[in-house]
Structure formats: C-alpha cells, structure tokens
PQR file with spaces between the fields and no chain letter, atoms N, CA, C, O and H, PARSE charges and radii, in Angstrom:
ATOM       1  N    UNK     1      -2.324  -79.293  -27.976 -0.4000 1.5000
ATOM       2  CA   UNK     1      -3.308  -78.289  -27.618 -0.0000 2.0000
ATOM       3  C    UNK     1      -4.686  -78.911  -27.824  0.5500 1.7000
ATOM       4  O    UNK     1      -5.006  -79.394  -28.910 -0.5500 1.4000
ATOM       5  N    UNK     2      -5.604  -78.890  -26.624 -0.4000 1.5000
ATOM       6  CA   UNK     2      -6.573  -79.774  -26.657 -0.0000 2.0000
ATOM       7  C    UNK     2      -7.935  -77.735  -27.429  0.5500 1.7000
ATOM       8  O    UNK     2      -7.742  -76.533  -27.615 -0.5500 1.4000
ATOM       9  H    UNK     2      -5.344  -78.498  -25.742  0.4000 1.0000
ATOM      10  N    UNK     3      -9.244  -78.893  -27.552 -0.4000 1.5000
ATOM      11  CA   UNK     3     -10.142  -77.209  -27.921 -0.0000 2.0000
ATOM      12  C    UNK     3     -10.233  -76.601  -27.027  0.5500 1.7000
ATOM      13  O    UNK     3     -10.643  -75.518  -27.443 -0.5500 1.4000
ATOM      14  H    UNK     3      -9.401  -79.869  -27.401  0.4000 1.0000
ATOM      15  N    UNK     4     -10.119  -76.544  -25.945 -0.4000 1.5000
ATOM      16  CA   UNK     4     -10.587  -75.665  -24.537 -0.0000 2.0000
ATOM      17  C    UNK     4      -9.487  -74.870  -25.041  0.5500 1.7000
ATOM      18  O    UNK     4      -9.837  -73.936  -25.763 -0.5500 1.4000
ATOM      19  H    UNK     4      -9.786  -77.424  -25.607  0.4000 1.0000
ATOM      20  N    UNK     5      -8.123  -75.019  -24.823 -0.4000 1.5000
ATOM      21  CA   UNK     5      -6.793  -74.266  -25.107 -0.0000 2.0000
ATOM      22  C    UNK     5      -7.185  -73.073  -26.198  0.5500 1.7000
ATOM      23  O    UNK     5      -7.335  -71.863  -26.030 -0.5500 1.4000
ATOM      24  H    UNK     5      -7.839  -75.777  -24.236  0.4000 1.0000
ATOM      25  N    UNK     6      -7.307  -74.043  -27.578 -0.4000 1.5000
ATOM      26  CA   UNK     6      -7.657  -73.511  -28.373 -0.0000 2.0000
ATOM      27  C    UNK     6      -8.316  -72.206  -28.655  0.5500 1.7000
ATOM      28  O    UNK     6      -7.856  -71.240  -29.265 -0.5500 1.4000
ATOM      29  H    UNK     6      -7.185  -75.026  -27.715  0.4000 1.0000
ATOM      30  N    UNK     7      -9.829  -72.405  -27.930 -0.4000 1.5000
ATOM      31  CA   UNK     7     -10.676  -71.264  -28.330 -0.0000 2.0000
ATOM      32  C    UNK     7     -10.467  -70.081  -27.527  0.5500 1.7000
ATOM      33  O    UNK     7     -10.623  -68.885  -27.772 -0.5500 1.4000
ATOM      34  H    UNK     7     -10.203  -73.189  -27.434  0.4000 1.0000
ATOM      35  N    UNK     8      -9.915  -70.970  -26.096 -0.4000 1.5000
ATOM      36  CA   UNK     8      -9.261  -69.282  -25.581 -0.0000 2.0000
ATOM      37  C    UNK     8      -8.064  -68.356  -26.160  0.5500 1.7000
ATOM      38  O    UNK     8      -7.893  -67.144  -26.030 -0.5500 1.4000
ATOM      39  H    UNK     8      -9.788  -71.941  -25.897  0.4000 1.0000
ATOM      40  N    UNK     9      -7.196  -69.450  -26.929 -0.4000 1.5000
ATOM      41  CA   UNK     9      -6.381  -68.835  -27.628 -0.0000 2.0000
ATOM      42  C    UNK     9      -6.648  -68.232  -28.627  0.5500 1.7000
ATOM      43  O    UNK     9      -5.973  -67.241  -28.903 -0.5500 1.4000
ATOM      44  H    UNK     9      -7.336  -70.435  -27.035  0.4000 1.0000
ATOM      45  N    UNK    10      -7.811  -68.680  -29.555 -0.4000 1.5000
ATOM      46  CA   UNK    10      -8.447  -67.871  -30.733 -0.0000 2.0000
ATOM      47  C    UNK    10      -8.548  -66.362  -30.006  0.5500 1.7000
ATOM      48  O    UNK    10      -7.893  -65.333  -30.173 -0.5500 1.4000
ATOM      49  H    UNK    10      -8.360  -69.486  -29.331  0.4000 1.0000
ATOM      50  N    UNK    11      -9.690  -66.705  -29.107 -0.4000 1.5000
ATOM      51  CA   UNK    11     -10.228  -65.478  -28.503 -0.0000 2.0000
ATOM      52  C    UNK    11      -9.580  -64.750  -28.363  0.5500 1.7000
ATOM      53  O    UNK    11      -9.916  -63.590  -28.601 -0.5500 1.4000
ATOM      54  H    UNK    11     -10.222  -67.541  -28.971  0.4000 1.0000
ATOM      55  N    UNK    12      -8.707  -64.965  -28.047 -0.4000 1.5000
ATOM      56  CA   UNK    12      -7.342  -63.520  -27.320 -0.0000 2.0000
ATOM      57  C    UNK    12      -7.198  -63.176  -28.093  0.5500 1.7000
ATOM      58  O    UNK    12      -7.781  -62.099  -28.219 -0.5500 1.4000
ATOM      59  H    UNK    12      -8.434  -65.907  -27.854  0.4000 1.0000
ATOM      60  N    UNK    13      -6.287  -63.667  -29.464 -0.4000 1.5000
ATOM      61  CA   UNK    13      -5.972  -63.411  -30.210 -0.0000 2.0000
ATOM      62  C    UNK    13      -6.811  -62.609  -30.812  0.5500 1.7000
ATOM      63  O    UNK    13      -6.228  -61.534  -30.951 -0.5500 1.4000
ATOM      64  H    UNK    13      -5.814  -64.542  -29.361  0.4000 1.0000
ATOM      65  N    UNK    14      -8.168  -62.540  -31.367 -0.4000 1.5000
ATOM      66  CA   UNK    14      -9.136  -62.129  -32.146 -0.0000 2.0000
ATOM      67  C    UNK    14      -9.338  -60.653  -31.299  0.5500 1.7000
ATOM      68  O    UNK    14      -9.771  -59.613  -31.795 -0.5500 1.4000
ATOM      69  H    UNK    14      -8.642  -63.413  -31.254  0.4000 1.0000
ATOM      70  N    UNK    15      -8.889  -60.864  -29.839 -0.4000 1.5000
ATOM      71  CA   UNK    15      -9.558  -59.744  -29.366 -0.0000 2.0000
ATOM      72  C    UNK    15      -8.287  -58.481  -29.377  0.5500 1.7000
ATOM      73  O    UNK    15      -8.560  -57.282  -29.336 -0.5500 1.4000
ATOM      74  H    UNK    15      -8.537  -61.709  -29.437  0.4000 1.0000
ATOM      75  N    UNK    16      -7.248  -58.886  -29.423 -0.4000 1.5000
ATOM      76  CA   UNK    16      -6.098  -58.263  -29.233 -0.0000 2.0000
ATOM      77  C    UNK    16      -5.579  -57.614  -30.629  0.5500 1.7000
ATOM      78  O    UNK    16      -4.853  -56.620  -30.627 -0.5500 1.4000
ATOM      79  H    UNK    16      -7.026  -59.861  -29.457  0.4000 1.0000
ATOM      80  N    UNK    17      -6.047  -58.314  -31.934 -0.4000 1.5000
ATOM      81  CA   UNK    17      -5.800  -58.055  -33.077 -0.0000 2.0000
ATOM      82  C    UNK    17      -6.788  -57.296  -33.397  0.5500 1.7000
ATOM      83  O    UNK    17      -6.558  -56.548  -34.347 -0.5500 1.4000
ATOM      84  H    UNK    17      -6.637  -59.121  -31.936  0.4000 1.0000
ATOM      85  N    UNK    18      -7.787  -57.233  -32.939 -0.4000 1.5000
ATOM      86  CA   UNK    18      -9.185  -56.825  -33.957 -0.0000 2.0000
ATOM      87  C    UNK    18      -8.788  -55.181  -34.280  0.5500 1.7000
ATOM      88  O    UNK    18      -8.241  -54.427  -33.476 -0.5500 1.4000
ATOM      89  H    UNK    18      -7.973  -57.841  -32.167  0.4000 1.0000
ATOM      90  N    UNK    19      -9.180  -54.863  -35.559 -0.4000 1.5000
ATOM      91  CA   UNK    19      -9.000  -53.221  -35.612 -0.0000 2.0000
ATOM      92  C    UNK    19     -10.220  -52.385  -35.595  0.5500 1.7000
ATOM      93  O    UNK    19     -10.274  -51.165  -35.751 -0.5500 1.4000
ATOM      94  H    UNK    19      -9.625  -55.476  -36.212  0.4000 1.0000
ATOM      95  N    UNK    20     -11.502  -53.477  -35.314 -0.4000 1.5000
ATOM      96  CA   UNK    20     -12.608  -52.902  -34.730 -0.0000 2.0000
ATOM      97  C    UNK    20     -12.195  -52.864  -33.382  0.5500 1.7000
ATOM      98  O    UNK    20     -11.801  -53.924  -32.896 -0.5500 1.4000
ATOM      99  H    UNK    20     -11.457  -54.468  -35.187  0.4000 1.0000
ATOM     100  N    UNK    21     -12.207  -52.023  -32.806 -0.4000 1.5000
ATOM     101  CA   UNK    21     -11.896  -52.023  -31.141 -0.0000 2.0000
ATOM     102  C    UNK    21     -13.155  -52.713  -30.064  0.5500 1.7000
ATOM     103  O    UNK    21     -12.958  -53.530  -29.165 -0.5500 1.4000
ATOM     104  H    UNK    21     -12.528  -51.162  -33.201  0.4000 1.0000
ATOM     105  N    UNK    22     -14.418  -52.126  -30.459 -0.4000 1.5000
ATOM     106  CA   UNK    22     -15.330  -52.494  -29.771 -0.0000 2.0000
ATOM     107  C    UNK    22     -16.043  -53.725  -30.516  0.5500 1.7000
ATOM     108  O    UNK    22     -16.371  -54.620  -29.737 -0.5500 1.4000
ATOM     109  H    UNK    22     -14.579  -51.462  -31.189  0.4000 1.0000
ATOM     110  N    UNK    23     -16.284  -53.905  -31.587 -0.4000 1.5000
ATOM     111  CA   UNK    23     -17.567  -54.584  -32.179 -0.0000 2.0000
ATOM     112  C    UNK    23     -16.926  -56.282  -32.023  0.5500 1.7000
ATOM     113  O    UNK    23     -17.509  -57.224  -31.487 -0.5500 1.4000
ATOM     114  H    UNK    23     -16.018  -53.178  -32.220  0.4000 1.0000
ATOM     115  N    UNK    24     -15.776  -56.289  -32.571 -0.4000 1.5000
ATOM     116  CA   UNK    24     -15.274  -57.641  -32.337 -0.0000 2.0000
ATOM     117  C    UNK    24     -14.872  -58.292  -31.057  0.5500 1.7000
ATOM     118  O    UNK    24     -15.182  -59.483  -31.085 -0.5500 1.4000
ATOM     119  H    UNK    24     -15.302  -55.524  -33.007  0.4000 1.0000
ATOM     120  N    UNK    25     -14.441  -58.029  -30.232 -0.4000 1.5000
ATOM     121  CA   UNK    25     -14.166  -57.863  -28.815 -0.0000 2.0000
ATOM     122  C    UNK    25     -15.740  -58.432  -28.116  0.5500 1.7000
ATOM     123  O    UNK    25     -15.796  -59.480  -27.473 -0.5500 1.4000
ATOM     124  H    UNK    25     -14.189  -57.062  -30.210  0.4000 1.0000
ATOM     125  N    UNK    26     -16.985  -57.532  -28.374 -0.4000 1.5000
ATOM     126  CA   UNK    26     -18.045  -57.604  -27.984 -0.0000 2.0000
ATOM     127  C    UNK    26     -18.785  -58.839  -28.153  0.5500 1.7000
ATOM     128  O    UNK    26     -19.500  -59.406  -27.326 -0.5500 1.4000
ATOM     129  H    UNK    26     -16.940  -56.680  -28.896  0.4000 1.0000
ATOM     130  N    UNK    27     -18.420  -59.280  -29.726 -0.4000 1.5000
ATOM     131  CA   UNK    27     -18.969  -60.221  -30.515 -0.0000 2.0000
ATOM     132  C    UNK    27     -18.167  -61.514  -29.484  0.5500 1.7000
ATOM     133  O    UNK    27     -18.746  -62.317  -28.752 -0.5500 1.4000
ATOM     134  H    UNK    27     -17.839  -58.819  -30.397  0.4000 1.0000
ATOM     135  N    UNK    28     -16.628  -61.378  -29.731 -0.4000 1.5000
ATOM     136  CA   UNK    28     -16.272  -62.700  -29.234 -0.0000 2.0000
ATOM     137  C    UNK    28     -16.956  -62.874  -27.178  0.5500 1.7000
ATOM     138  O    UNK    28     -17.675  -63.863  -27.035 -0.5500 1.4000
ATOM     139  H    UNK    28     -16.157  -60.727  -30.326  0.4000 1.0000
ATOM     140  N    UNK    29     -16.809  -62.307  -26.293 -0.4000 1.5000
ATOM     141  CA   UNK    29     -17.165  -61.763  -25.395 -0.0000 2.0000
ATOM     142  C    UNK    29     -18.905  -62.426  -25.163  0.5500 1.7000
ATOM     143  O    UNK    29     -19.274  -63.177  -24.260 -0.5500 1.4000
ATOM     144  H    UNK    29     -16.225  -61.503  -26.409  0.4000 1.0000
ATOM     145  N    UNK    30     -19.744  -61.854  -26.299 -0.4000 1.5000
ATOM     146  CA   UNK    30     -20.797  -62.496  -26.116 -0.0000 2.0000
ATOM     147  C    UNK    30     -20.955  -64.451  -26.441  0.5500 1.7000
ATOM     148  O    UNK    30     -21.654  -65.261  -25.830 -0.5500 1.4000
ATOM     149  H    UNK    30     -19.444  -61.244  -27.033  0.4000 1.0000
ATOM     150  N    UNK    31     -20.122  -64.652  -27.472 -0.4000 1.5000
ATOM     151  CA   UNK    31     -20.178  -65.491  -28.163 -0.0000 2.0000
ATOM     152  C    UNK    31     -19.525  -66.839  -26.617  0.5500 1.7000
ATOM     153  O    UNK    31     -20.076  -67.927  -26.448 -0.5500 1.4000
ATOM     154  H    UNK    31     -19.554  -63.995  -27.968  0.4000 1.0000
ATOM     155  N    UNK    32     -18.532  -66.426  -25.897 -0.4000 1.5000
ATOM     156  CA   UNK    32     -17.976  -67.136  -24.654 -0.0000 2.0000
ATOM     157  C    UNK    32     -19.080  -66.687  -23.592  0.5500 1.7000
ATOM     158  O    UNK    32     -18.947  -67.214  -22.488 -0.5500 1.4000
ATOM     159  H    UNK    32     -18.085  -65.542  -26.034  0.4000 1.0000
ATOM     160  N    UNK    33     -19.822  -66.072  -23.695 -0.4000 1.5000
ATOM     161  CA   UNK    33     -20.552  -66.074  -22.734 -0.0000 2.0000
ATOM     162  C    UNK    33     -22.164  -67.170  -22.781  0.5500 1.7000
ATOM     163  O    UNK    33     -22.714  -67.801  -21.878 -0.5500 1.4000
ATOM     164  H    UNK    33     -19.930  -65.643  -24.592  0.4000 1.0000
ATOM     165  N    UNK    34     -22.457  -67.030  -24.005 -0.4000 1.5000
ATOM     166  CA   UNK    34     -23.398  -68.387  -24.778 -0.0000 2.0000
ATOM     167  C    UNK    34     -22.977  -69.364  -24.259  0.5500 1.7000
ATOM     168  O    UNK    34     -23.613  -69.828  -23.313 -0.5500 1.4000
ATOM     169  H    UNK    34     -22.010  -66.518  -24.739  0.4000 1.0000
ATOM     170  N    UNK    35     -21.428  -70.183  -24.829 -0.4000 1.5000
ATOM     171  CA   UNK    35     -21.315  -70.738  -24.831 -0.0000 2.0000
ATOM     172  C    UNK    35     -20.691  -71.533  -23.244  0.5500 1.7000
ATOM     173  O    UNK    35     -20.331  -72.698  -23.075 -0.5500 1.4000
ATOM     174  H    UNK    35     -20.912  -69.807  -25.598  0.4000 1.0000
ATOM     175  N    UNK    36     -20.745  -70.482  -22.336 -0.4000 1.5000
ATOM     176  CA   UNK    36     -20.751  -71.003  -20.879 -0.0000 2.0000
ATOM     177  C    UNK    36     -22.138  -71.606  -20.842  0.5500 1.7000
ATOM     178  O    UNK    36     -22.295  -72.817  -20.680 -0.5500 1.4000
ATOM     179  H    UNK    36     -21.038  -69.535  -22.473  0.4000 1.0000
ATOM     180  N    UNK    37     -22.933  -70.937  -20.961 -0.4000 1.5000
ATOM     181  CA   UNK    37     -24.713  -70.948  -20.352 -0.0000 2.0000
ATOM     182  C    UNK    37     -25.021  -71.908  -21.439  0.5500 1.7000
ATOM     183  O    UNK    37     -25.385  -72.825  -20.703 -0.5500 1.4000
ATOM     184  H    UNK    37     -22.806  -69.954  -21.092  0.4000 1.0000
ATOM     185  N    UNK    38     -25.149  -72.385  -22.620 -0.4000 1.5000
ATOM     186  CA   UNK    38     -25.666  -73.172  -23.570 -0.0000 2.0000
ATOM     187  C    UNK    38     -24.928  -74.555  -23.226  0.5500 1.7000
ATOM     188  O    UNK    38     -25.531  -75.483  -22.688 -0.5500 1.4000
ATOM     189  H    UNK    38     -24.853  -71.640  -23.218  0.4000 1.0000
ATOM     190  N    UNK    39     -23.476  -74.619  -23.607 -0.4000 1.5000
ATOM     191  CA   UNK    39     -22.371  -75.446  -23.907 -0.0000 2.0000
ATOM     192  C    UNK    39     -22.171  -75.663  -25.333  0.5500 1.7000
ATOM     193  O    UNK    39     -21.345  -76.503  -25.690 -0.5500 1.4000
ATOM     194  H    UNK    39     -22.986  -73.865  -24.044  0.4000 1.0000
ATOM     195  N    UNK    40     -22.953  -74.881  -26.335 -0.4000 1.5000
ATOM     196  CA   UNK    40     -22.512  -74.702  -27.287 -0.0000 2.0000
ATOM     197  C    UNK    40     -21.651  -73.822  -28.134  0.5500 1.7000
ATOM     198  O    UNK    40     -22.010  -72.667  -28.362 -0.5500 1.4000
ATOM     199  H    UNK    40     -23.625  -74.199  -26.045  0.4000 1.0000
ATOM     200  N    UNK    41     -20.420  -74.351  -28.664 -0.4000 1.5000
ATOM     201  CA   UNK    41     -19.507  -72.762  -28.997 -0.0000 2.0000
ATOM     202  C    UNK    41     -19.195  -73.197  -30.321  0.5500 1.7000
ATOM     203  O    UNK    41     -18.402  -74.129  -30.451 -0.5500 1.4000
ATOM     204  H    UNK    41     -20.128  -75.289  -28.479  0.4000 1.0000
ATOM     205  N    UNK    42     -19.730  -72.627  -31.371 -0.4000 1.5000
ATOM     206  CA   UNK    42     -19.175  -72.742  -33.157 -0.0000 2.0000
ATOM     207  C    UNK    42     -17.531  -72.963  -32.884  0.5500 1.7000
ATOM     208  O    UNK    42     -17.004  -74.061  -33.062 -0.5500 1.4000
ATOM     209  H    UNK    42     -20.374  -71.869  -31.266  0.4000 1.0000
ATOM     210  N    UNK    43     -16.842  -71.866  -32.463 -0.4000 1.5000
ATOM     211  CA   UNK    43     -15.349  -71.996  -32.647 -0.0000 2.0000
ATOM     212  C    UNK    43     -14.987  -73.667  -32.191  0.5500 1.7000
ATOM     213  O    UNK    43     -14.125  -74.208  -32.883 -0.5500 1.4000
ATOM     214  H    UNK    43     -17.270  -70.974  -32.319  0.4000 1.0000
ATOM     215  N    UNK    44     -15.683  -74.596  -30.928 -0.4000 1.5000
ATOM     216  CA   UNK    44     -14.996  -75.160  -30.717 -0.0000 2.0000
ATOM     217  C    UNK    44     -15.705  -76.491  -31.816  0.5500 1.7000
ATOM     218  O    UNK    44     -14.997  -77.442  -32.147 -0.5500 1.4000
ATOM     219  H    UNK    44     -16.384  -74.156  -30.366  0.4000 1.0000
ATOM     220  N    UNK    45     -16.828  -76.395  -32.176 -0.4000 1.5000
ATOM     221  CA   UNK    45     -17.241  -77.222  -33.682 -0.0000 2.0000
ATOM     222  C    UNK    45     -16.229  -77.179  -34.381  0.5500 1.7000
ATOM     223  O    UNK    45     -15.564  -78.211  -34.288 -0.5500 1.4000
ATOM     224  H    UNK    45     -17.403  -75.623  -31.907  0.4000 1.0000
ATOM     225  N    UNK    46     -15.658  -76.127  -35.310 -0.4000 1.5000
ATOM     226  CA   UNK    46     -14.907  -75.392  -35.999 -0.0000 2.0000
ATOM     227  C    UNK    46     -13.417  -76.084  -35.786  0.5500 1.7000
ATOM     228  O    UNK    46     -12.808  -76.720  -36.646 -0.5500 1.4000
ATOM     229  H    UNK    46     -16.198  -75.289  -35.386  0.4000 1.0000
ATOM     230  N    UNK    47     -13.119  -75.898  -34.875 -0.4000 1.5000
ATOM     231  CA   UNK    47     -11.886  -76.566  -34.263 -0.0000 2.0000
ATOM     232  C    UNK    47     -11.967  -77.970  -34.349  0.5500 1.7000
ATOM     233  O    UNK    47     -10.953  -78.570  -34.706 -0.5500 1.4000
ATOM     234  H    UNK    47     -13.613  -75.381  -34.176  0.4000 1.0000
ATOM     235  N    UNK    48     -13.158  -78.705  -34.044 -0.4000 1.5000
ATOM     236  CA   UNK    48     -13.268  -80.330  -34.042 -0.0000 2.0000
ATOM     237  C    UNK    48     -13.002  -80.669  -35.497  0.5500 1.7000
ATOM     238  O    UNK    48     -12.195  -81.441  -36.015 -0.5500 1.4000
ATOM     239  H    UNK    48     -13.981  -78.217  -33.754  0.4000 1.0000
ATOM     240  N    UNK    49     -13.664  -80.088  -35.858 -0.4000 1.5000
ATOM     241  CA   UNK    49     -13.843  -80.674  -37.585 -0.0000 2.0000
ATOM     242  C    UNK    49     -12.118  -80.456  -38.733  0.5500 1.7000
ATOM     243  O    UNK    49     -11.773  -80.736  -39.881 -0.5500 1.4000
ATOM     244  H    UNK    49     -14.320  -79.461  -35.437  0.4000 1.0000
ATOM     245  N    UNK    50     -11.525  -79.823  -37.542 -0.4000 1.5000
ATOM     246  CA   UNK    50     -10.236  -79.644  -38.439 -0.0000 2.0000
ATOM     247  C    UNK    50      -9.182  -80.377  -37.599  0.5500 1.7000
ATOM     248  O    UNK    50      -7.962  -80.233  -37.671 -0.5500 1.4000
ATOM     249  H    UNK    50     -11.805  -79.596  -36.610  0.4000 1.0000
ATOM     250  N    UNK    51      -9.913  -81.234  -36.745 -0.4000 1.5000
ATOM     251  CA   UNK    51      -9.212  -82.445  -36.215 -0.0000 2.0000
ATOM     252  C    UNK    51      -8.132  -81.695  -34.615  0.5500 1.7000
ATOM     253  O    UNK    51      -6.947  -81.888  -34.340 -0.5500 1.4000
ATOM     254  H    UNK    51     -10.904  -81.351  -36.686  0.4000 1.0000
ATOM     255  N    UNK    52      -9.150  -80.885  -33.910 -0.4000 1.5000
ATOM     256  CA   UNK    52      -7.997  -80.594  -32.583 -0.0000 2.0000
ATOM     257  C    UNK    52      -8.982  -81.179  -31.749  0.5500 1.7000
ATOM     258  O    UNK    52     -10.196  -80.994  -31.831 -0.5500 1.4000
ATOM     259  H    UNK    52     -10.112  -80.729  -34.133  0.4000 1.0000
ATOM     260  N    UNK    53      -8.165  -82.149  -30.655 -0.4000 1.5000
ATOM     261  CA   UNK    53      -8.114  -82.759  -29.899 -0.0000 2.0000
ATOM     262  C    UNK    53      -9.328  -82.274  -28.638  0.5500 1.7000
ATOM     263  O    UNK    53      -9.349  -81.068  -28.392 -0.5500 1.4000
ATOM     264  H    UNK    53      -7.178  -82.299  -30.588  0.4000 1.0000
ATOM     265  N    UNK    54     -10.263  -83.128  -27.899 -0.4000 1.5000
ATOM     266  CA   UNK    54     -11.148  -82.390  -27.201 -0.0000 2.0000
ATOM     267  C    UNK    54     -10.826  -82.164  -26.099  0.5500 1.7000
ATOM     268  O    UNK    54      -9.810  -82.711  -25.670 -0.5500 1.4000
ATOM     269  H    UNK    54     -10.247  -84.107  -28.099  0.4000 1.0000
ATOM     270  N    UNK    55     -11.549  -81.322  -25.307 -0.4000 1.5000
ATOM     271  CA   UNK    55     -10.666  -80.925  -24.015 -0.0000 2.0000
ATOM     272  C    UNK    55     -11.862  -81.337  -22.824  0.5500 1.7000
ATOM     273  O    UNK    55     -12.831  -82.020  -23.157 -0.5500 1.4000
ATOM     274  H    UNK    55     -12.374  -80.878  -25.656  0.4000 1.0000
ATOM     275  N    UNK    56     -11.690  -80.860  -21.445 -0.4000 1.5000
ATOM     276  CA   UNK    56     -12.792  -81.441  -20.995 -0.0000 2.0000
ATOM     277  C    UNK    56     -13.880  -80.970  -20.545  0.5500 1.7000
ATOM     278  O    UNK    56     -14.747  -81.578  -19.917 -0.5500 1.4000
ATOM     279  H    UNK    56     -10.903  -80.306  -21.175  0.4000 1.0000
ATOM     280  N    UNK    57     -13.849  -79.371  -20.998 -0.4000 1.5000
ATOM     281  CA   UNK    57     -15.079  -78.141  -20.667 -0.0000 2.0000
ATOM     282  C    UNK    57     -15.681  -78.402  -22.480  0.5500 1.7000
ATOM     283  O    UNK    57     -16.835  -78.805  -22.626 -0.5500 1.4000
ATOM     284  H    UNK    57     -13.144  -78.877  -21.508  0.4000 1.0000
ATOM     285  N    UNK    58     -15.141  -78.238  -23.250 -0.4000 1.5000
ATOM     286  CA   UNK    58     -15.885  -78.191  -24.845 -0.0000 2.0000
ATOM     287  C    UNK    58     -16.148  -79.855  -25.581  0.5500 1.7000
ATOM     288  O    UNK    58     -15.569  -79.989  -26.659 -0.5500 1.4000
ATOM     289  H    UNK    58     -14.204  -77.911  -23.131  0.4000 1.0000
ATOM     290  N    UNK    59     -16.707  -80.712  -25.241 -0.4000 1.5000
ATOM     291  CA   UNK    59     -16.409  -81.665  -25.991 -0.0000 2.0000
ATOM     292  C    UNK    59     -17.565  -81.896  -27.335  0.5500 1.7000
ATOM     293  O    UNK    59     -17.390  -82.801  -28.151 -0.5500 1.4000
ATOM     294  H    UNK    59     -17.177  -80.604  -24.365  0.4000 1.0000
C-alpha cells in the first residue's frame, strides 16, 4: 500500500466511523480538499514518517 492508497483509506475510514456525524467528515473533506489545491496533506507526512511507501499524487 503506497500513501495515496493510504490516506484515502484513512479517510473513509475516519469518515464512516466518526460518531461526530458532521464535524469530522467536514474536517477530513476540507483537509482533501487543501491538499488537492496546496499538495500539502499532514496525513500523508504522517504516513511517510512511519515508513509507507510514496505514491505518485502525495510524494
């Protein structure tokens, strides 16, 4: 599983679990939307530094 995989898989996950319905959902939502327009995304930092593999949209 390269980070691209990854953070979409966080995401889902985060969004599908959350028992805030709206606030977390919103948060992750904005947070993939930054990180289209910037190219910067913490989760996929986060992910590097614990050694997952880079992908070729997050490097």
């Amino acid at each position: 599983m390269n980070i691209d995989q990854a953070v979409m898989a966080l995401a889902g996950t985060l969004v599908l679990l959350s028992p805030w319905w709206l606030l977390l959902p919103a948060f992750v939502g904005a947070n993939l939307l930054q990180a289209s327009i910037t190219g910067l995304c913490p989760a996929a930092v986060a992910l590097r530094r614990l050694g997952v593999s880079a992908g070729c949209a997050l490097r």
